[in-house]
C-alpha positions, 0 to 999 in steps of 0.5 A: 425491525428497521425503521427506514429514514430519508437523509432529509428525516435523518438531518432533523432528528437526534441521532448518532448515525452520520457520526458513527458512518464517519467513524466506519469509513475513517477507520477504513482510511477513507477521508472523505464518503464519496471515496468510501462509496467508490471503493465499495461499489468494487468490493466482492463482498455484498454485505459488509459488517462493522463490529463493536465488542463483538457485535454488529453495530454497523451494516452496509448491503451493496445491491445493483442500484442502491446501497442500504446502510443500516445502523443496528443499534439504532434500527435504522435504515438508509437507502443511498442512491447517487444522489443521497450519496451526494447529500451524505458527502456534503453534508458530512465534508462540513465537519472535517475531521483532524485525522484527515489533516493529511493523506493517508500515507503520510498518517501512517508515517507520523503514526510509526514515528510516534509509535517508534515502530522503525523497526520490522520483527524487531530488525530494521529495513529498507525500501529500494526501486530501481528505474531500468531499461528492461529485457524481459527474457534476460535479467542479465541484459537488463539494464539500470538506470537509477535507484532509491532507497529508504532505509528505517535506521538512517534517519530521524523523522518519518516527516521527512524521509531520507531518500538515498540516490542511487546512481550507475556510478554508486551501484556498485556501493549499494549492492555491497550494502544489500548484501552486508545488511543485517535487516530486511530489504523490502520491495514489491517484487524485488526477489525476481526482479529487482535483487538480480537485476542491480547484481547484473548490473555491478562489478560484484563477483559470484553474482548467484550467491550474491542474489541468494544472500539479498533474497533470503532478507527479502520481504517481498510484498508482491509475493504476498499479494500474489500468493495471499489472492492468487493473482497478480496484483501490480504496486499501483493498484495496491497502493492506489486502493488501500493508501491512495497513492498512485503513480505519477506517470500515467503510463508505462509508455510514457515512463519509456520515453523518458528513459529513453530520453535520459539514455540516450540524450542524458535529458535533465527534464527527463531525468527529474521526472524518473527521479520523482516517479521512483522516488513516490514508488518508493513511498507507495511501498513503504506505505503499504507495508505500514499499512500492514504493520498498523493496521495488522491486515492484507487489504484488497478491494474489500477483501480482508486477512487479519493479522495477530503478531504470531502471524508474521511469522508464517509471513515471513515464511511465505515471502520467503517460498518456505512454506506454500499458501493454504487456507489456514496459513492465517488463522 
């Protein structure tokens, strides 16, 4: 039997209940209890459960008007409407806590540096985008703009990622190393887009080969998406739920006048900002896949596949088209 409680009751008495809500949405790599609720309100699943040695310790029931979170160990329910949301956020903001010195992307950043993870299934890898001016019924005619890329065995320090510009005039350069790179190439769609598309566009001969050789080191994080919820999930609606980072620019029509701009024009001010915009989707990607890699989970809106290292071998072959997607490829 639950006893039901007002937030006022609750700040009064001796509990451990608002710790242990801070302690669930932090775990859920949320900072702050308004973006918690936020992200809730869009979840499918209506009740949500929290685990502690196997039982449940925490319980939240999303209904219509209302959310109920219940405490189990302690048998004691509270019901948050907007308002006592408000209370919650703001009673909880006083006490700060040091995880949450930083965003999210950049804790996981220090975290993997502290963990020496720099390397994926025992490799290194990179993360690349390309900017183009694209023509969606032929890749061939496609044409690049600009590039980043990171790349895990050529730096130091996660603080402070090495971004590597690549230019028309290094294109050439890059493509040569993606295919001579013994690890993996990591991008969100780069296996149909991306790969050809910087073959097309350089000097390189025998372009097919050349795209298989970069595919087949592939780990494409929109396959895996794709695949995983049966549905076209796009970078910034990945990294904007799960990492909270989104794209700097508010539109695709926005980013296709700079380009424009740049083109035909060779804007600088336009040319920093399609600089930026690549570099931070650069750093949505790699936020994402350490996301993954830490938090042993593919995350979306509330649902949910975890991960155990015998896992990431059937990852890789989804990535890879080896394998089709069923329901117990993660078990």
């Amino acid at each position: 039997m639950y006893k039901t409680l007002s937030f006022d009751e609750l700040t009064q008495i001796k509990t451990s209940f608002f710790s242990s809500l801070k302690n669930v949405y932090e775990k859920e790599w949320y900072e702050y209890f308004k973006q918690f609720i936020k992200k809730i309100n869009n979840w499918i699943n209506k009740e949500i459960l929290y685990f502690s040695n196997s039982e449940v310790f925490f319980r939240i029931i999303i209904n219509n008007k209302n959310i109920e979170i219940v405490d189990e160990k302690q048998a004691i329910k509270l019901i948050v409407d907007e308002e006592i949301s408000n209370k919650i956020h703001n009673y909880l903001k006083k006490k700060p806590s040091n995880n949450w010195k930083k965003n999210i992307a950049n804790t996981l950043l220090e975290k993997f540096e502290k963990e020496n993870m720099k390397k994926y299934l025992w490799k290194h890898f990179l993360v690349y985008d390309i900017e183009t001016i694209w023509n969606i019924q032929n890749l061939e005619e496609t044409k690049f703009m600009i590039g980043y890329v990171i790349d895990s065995s050529d730096f130091e320090s996660w603080n402070v990622p090495k971004y590597k510009y690549v230019s028309r005039q290094n294109l050439d350069k890059f493509v040569k190393y993606l295919i001579e790179y013994d690890w993996y190439v990591v991008w969100y769609n780069n296996i149909l887009f991306d790969n050809p598309v910087v073959v097309y566009n350089s000097s390189i001969k025998n372009k097919t080969n050349a795209i298989d050789k970069i595919n087949l080191k592939s780990l494409d994080l929109f396959n895996v998406y794709s695949k995983i919820f049966w549905k076209r999930i796009w970078l910034n609606a990945v990294a904007t739920n799960i990492v909270w980072v989104s794209k700097t620019l508010s539109s695709w029509e926005e980013w296709s006048k700079l380009l424009k701009l740049y083109d035909e024009n060779w804007d600088k001010k336009a040319l920093n900002k399609v600089k930026n915009y690549c570099k931070n989707d650069v750093k949505m990607t790699l936020s994402i896949l350490l996301y993954l890699l830490f938090q042993w989970k593919i995350s979306y809106k509330g649902e949910e596949i975890k991960l155990s290292s015998s896992d990431i071998i059937n990852l890789w072959k989804l990535i890879n088209n080896k394998t089709s997607y069923n329901e117990n490829l993660f078990s």
